[in-house]
TIVOVEX-219776 format. One record per residue: residue number from 0; residue in three letters; z, y, x of N, C-alpha, C, O in turn. Coordinates in nm, 4 decimals. Atoms other than C-alpha are relative to their C-alpha. Last residue first. Layout:
! residues N
@resi->NUM&resn->ALA&n.z->Z&n.y->Y&n.x->X&ca.z->Z&ca.y->Y&ca.x->X&c.z->Z&c.y->Y&c.x->X&o.z->Z&o.y->Y&o.x->X
...
***
This chain:
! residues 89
@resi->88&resn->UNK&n.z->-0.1215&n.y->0.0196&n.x->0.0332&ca.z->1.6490&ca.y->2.2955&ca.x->0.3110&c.z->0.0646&c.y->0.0023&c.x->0.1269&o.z->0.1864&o.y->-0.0137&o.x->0.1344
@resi->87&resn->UNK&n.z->-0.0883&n.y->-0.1209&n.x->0.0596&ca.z->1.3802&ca.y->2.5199&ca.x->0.3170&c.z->0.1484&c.y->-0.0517&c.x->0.0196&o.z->0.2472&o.y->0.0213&o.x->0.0272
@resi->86&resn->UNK&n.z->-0.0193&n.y->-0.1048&n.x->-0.1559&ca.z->1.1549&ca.y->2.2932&ca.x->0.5699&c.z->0.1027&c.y->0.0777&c.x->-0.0770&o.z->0.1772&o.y->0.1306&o.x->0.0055
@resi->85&resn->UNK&n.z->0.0274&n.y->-0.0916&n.x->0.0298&ca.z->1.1695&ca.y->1.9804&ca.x->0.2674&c.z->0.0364&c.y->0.1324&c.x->0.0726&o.z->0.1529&o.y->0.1676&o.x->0.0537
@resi->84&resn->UNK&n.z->-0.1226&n.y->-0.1054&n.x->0.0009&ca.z->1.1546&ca.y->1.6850&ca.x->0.4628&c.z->-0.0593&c.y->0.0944&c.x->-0.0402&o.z->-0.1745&o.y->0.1190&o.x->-0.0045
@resi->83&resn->UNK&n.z->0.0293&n.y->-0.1546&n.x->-0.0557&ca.z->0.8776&ca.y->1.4702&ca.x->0.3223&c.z->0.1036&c.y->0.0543&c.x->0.0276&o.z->0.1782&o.y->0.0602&o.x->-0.0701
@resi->82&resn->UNK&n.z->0.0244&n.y->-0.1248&n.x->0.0649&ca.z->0.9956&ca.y->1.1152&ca.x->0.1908&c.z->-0.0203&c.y->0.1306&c.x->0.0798&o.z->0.0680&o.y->0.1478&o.x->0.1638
@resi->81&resn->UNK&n.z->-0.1282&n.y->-0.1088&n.x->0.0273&ca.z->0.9839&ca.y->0.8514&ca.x->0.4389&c.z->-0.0631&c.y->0.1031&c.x->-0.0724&o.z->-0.1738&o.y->0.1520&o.x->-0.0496
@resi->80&resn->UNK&n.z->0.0101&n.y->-0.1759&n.x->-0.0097&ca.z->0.7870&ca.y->0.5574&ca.x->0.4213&c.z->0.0729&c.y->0.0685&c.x->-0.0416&o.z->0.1431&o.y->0.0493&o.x->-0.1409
@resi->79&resn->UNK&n.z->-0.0705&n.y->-0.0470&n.x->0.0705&ca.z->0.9099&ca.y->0.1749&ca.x->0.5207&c.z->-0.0586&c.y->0.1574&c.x->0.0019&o.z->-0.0504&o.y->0.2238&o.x->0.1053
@resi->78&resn->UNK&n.z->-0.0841&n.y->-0.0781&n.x->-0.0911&ca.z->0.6389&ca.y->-0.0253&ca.x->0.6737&c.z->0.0793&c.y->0.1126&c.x->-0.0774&o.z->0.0029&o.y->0.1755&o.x->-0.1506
@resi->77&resn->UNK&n.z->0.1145&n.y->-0.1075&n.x->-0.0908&ca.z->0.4261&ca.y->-0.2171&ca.x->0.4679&c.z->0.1189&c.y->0.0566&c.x->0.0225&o.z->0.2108&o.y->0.0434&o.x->-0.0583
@resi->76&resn->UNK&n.z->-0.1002&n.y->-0.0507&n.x->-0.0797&ca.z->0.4976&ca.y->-0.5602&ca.x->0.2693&c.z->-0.0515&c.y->0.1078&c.x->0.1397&o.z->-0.1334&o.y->0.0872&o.x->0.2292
@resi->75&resn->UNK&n.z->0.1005&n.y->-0.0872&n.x->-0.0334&ca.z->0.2208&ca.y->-0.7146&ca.x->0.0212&c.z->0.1281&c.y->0.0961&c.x->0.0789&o.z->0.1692&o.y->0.1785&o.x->-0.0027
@resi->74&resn->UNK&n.z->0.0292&n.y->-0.1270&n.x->-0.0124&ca.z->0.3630&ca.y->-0.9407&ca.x->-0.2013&c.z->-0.0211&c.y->0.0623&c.x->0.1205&o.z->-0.0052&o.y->-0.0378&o.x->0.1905
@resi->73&resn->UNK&n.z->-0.0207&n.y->-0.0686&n.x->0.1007&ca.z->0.3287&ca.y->-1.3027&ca.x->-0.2419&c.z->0.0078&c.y->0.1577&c.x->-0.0270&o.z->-0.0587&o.y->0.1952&o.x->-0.1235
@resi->72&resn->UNK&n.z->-0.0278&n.y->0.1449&n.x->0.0767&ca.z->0.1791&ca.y->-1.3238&ca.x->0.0994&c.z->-0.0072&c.y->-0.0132&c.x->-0.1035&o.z->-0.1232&o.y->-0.0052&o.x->-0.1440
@resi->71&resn->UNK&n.z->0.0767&n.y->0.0317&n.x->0.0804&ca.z->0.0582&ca.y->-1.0363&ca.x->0.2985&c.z->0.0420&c.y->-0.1393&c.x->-0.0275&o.z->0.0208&o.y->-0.2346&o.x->0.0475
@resi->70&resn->UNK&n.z->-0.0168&n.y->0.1773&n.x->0.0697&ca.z->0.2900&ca.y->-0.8996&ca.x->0.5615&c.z->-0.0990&c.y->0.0310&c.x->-0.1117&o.z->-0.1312&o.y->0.1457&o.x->-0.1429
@resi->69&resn->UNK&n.z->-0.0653&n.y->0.0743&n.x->-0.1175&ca.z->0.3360&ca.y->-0.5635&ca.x->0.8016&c.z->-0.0284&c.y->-0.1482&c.x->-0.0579&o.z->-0.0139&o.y->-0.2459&o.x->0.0155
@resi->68&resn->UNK&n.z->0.0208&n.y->0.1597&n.x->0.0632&ca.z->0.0712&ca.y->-0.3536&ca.x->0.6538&c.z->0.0768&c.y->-0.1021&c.x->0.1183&o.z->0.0432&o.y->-0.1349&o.x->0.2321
@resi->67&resn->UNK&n.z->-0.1938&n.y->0.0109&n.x->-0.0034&ca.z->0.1608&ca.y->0.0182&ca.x->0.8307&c.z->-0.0129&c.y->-0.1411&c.x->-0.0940&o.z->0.0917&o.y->-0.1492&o.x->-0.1584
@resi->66&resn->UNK&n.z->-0.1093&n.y->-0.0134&n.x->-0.0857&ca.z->-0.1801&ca.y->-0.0028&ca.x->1.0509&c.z->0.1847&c.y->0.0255&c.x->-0.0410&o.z->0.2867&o.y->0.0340&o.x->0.0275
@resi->65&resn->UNK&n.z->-0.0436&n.y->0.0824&n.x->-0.0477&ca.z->-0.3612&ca.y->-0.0843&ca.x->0.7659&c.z->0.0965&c.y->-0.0581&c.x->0.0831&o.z->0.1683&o.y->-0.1579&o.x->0.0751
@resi->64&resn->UNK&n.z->0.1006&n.y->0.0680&n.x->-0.1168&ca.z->-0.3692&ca.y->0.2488&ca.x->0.6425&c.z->0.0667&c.y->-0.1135&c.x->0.0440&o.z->0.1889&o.y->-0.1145&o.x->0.0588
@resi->63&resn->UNK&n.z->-0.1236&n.y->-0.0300&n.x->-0.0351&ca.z->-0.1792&ca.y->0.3503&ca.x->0.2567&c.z->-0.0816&c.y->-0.1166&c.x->0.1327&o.z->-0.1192&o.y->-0.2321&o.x->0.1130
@resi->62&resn->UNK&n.z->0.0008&n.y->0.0360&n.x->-0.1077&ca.z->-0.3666&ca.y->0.5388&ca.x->0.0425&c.z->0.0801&c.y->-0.0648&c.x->0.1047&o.z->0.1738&o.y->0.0049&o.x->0.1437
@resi->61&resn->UNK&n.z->-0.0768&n.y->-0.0894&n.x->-0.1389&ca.z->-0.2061&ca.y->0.6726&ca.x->-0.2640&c.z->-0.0959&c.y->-0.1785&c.x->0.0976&o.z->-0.0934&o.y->-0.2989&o.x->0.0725
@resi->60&resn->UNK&n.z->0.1062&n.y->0.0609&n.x->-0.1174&ca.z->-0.4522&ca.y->0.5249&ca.x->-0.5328&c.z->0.0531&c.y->0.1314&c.x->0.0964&o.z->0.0075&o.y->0.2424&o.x->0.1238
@resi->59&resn->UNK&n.z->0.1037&n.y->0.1125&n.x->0.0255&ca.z->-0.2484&ca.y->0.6921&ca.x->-0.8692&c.z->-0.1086&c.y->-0.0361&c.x->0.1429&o.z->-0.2092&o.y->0.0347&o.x->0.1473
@resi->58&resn->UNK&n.z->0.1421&n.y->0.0212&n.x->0.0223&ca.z->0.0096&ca.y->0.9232&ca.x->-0.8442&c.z->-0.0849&c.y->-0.1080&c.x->0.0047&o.z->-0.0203&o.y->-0.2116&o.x->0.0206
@resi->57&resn->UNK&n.z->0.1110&n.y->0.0792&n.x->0.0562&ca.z->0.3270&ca.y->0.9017&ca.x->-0.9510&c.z->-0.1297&c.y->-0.0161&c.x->-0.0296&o.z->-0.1903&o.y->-0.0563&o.x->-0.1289
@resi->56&resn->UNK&n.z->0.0340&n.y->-0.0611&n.x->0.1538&ca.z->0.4370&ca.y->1.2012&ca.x->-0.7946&c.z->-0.0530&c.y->-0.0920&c.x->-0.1089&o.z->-0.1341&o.y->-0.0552&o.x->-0.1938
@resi->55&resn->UNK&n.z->0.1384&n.y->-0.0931&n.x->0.0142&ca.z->0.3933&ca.y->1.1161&ca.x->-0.4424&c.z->0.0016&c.y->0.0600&c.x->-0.1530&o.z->-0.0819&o.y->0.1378&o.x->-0.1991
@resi->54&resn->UNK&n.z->0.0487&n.y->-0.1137&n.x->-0.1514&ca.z->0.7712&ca.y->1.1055&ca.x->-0.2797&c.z->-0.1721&c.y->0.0110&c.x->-0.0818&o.z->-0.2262&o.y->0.1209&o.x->-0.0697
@resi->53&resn->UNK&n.z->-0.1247&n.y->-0.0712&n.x->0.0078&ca.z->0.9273&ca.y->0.9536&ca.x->-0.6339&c.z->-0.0391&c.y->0.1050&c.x->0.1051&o.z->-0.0129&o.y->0.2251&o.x->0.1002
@resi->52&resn->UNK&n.z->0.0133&n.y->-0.1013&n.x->0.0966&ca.z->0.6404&ca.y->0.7444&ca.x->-0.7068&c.z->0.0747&c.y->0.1477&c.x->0.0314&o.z->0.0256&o.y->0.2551&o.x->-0.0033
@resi->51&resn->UNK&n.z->0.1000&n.y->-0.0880&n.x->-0.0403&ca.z->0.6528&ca.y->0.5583&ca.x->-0.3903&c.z->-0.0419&c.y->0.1418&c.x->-0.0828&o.z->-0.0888&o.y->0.2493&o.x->-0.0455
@resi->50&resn->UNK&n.z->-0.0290&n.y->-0.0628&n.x->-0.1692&ca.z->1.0213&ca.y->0.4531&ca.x->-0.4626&c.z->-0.1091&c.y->0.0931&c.x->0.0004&o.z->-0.0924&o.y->0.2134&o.x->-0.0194
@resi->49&resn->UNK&n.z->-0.0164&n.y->0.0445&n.x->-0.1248&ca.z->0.9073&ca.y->0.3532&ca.x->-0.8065&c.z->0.0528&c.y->0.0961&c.x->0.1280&o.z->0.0444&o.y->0.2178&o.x->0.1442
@resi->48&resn->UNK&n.z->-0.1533&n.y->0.0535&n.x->-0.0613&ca.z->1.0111&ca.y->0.5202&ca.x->-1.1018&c.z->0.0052&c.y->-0.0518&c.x->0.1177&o.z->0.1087&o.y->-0.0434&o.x->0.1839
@resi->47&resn->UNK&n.z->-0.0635&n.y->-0.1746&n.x->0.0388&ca.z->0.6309&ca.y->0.5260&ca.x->-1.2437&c.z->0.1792&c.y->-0.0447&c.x->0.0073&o.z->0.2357&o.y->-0.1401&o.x->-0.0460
@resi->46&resn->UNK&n.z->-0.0819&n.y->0.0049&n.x->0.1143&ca.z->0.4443&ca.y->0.2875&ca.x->-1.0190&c.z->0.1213&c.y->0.1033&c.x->-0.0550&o.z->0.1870&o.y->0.1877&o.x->0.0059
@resi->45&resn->UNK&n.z->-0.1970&n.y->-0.0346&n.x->0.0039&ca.z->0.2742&ca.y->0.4206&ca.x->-0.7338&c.z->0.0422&c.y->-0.0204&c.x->-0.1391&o.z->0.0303&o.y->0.0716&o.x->-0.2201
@resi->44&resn->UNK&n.z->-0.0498&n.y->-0.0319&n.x->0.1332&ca.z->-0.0883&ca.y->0.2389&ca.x->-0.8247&c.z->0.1270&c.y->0.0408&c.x->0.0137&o.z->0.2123&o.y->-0.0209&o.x->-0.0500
@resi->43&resn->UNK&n.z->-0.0727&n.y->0.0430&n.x->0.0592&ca.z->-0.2077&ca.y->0.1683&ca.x->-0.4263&c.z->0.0532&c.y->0.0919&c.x->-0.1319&o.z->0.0786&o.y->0.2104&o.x->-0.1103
@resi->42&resn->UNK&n.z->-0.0272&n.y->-0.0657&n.x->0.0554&ca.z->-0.4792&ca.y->0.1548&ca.x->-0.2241&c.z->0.1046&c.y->-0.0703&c.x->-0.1221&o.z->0.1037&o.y->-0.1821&o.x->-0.1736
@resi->41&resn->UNK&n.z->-0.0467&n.y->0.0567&n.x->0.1137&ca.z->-0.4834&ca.y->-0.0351&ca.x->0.0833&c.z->-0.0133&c.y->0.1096&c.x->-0.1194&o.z->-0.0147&o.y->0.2196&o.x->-0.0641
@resi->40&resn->UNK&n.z->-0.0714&n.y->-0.0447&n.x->0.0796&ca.z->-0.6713&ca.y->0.0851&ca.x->0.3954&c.z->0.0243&c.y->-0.0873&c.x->-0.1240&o.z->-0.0572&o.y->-0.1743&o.x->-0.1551
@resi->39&resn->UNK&n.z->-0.0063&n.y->-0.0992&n.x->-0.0832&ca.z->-0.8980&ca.y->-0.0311&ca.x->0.6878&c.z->0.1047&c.y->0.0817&c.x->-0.1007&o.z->0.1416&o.y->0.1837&o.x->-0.0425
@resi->38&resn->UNK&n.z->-0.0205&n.y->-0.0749&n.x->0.0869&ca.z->-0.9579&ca.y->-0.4012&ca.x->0.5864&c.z->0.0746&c.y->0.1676&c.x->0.0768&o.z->0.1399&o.y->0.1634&o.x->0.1811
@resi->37&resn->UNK&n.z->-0.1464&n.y->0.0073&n.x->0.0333&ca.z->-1.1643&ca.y->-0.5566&ca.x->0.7916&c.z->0.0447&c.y->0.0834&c.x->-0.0679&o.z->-0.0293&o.y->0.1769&o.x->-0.0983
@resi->36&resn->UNK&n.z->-0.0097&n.y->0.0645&n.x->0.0939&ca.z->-1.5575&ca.y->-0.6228&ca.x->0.8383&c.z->0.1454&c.y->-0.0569&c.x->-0.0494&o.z->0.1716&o.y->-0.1664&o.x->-0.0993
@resi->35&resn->UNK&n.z->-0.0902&n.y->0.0807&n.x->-0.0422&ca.z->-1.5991&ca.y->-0.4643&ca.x->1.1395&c.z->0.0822&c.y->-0.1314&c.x->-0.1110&o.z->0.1609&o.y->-0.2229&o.x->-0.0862
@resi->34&resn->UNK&n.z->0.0462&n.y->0.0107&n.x->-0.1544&ca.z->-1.8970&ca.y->-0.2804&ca.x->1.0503&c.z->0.0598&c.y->-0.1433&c.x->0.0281&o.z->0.0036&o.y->-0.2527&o.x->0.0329
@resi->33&resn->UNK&n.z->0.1531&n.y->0.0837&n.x->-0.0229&ca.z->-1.7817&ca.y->-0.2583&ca.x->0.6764&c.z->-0.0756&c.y->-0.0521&c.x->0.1517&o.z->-0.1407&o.y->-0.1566&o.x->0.1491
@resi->32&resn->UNK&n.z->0.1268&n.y->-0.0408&n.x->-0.1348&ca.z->-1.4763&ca.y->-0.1361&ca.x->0.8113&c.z->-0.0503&c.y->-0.0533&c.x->-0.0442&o.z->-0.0353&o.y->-0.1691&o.x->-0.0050
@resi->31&resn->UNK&n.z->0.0416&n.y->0.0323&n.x->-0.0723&ca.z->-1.3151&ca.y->-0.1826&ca.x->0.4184&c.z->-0.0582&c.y->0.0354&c.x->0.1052&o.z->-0.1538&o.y->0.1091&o.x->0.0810
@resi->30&resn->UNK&n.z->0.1082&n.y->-0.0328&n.x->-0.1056&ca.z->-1.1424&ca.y->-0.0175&ca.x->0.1741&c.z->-0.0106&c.y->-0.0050&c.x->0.0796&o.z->0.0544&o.y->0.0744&o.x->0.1475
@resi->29&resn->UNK&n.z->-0.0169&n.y->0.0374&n.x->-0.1701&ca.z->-0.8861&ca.y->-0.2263&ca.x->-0.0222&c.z->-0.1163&c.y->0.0688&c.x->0.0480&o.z->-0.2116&o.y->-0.0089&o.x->0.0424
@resi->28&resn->UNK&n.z->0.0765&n.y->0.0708&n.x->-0.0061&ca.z->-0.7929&ca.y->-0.1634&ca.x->-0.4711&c.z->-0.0229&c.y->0.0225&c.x->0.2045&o.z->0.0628&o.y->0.0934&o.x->0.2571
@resi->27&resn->UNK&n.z->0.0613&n.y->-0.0416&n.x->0.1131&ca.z->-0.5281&ca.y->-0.1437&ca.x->-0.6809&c.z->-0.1256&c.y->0.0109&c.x->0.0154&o.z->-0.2025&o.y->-0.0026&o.x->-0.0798
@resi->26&resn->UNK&n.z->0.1190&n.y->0.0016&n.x->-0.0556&ca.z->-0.2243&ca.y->-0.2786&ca.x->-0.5140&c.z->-0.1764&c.y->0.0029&c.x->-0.0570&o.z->-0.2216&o.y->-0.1029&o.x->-0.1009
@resi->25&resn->UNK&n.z->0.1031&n.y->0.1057&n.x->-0.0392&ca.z->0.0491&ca.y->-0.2793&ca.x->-0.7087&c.z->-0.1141&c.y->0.0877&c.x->0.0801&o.z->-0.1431&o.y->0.2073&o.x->0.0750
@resi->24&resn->UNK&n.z->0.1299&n.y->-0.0396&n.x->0.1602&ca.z->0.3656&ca.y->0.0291&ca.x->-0.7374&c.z->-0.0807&c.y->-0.1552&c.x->0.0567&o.z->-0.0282&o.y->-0.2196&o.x->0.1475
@resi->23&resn->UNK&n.z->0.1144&n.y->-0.0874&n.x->-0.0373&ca.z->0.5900&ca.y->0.1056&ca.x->-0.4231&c.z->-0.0795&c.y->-0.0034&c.x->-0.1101&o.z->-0.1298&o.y->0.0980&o.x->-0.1585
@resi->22&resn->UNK&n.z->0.0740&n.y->0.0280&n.x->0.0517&ca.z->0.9652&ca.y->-0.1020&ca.x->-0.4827&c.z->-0.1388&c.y->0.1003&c.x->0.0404&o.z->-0.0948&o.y->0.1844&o.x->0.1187
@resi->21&resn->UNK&n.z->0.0292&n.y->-0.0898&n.x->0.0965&ca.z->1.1730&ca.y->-0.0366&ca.x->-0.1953&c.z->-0.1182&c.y->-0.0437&c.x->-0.0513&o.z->-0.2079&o.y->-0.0845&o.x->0.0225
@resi->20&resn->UNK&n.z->0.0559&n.y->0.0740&n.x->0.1579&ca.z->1.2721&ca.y->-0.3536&ca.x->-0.0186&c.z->-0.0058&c.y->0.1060&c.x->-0.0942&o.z->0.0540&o.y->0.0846&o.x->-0.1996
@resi->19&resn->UNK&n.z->-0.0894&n.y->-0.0843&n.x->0.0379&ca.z->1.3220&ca.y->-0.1345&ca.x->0.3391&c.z->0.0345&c.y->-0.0575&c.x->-0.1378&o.z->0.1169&o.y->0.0156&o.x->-0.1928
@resi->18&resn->UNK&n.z->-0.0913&n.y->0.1061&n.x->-0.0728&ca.z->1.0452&ca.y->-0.3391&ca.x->0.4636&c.z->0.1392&c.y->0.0053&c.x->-0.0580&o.z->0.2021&o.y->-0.0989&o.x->-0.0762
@resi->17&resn->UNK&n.z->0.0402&n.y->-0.0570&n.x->-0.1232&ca.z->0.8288&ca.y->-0.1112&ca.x->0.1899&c.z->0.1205&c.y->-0.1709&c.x->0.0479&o.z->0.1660&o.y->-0.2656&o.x->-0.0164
@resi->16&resn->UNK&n.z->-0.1555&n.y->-0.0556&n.x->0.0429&ca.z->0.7240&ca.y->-0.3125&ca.x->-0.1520&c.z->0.0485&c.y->0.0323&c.x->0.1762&o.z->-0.0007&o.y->-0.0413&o.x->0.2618
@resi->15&resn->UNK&n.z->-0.0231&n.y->0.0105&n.x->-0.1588&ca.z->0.3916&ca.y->-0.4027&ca.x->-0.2786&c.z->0.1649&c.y->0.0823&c.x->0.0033&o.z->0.2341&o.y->0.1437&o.x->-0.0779
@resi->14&resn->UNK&n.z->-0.0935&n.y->-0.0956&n.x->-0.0025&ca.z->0.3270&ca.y->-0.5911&ca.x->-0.5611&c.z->0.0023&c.y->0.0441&c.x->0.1436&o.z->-0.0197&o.y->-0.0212&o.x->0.2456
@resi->13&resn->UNK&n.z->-0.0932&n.y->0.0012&n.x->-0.0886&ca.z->-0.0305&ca.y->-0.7455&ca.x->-0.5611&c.z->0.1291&c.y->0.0579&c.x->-0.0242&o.z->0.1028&o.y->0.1502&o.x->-0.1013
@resi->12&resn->UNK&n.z->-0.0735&n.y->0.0494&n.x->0.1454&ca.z->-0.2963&ca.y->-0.6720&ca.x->-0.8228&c.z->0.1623&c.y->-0.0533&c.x->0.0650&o.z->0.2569&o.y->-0.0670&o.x->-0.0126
@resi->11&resn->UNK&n.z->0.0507&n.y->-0.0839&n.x->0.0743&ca.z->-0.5918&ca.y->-0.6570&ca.x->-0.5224&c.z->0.1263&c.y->-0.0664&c.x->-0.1384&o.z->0.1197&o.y->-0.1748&o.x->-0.1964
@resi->10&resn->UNK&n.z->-0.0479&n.y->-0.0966&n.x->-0.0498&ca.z->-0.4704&ca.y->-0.9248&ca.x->-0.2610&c.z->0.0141&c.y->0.1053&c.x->-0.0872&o.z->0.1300&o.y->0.1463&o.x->-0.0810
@resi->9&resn->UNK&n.z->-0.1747&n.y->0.0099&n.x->0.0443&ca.z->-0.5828&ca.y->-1.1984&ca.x->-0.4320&c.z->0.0538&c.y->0.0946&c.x->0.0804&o.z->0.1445&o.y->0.0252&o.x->0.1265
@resi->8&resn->UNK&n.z->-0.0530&n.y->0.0185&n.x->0.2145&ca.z->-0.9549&ca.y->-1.0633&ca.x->-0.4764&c.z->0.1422&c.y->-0.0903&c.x->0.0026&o.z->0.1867&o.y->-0.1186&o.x->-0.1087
@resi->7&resn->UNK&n.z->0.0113&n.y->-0.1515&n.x->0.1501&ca.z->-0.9807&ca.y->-0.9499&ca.x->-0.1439&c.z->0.0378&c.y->-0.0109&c.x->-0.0971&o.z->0.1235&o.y->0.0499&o.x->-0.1612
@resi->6&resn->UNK&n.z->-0.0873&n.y->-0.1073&n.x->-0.0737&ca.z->-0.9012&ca.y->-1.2831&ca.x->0.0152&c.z->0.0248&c.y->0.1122&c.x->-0.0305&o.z->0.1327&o.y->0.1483&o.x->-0.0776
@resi->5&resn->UNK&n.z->-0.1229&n.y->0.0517&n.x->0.1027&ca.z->-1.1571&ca.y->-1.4308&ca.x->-0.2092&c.z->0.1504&c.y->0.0389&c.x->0.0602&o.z->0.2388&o.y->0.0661&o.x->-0.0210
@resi->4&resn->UNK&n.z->-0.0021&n.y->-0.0477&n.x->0.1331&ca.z->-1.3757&ca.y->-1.2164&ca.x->-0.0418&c.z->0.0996&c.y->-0.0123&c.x->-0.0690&o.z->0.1746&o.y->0.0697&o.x->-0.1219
@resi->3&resn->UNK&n.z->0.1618&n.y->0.0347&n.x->0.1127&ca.z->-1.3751&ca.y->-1.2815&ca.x->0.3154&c.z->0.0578&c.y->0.0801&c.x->-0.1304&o.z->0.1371&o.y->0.1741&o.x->-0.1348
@resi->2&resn->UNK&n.z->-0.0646&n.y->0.0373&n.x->0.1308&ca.z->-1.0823&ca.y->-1.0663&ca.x->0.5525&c.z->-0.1641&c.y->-0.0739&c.x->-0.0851&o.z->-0.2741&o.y->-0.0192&o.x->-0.0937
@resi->1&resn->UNK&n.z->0.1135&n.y->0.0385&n.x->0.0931&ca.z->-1.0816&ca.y->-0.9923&ca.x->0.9196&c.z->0.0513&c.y->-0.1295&c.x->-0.1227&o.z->0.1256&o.y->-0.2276&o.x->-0.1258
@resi->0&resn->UNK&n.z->0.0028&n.y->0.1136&n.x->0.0891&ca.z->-0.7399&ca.y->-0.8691&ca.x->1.0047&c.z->-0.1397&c.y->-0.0121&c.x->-0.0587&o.z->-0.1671&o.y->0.0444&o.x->-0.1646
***
């Protein structure tokens, strides 16, 4: 997806939410192929309670590569992620 600016800047503040309609947190900020001049990752604010929260800890600018970005409209739709299996259990 080559992207200009203003493209950037509505993207950035976004909800995002997996296919799965699990909530994930906003969109917080996009690092770029400069080269290629597309977007190469999302970063994202796991909101606290969210889905995403829940598998990272509510952390703050979870990564999340282009390649699981299924939509961009009103919100921002990415491929459903699975929580970690835990090997003990």
């Amino acid at each position: 997806m080559v992207v200009n600016e203003q493209e950037i800047n509505e993207v950035i503040g976004k909800d995002v939410f997996t296919d799965k309609g699990s909530y994930c947190g906003k969109v917080s900020d996009i690092e770029l192929d400069i080269a290629k001049f597309r977007i190469k990752t999302i970063v994202i604010d796991a909101a606290k309670g969210s889905y995403l929260a829940t598998i990272v800890g509510g952390k703050k600018g979870v990564k999340i590569p282009y390649s699981m970005i299924q939509a961009v409209d009103d919100i921002v739709l990415v491929k459903h992620i699975r929580a970690p299996v835990d090997e003990e259990e």
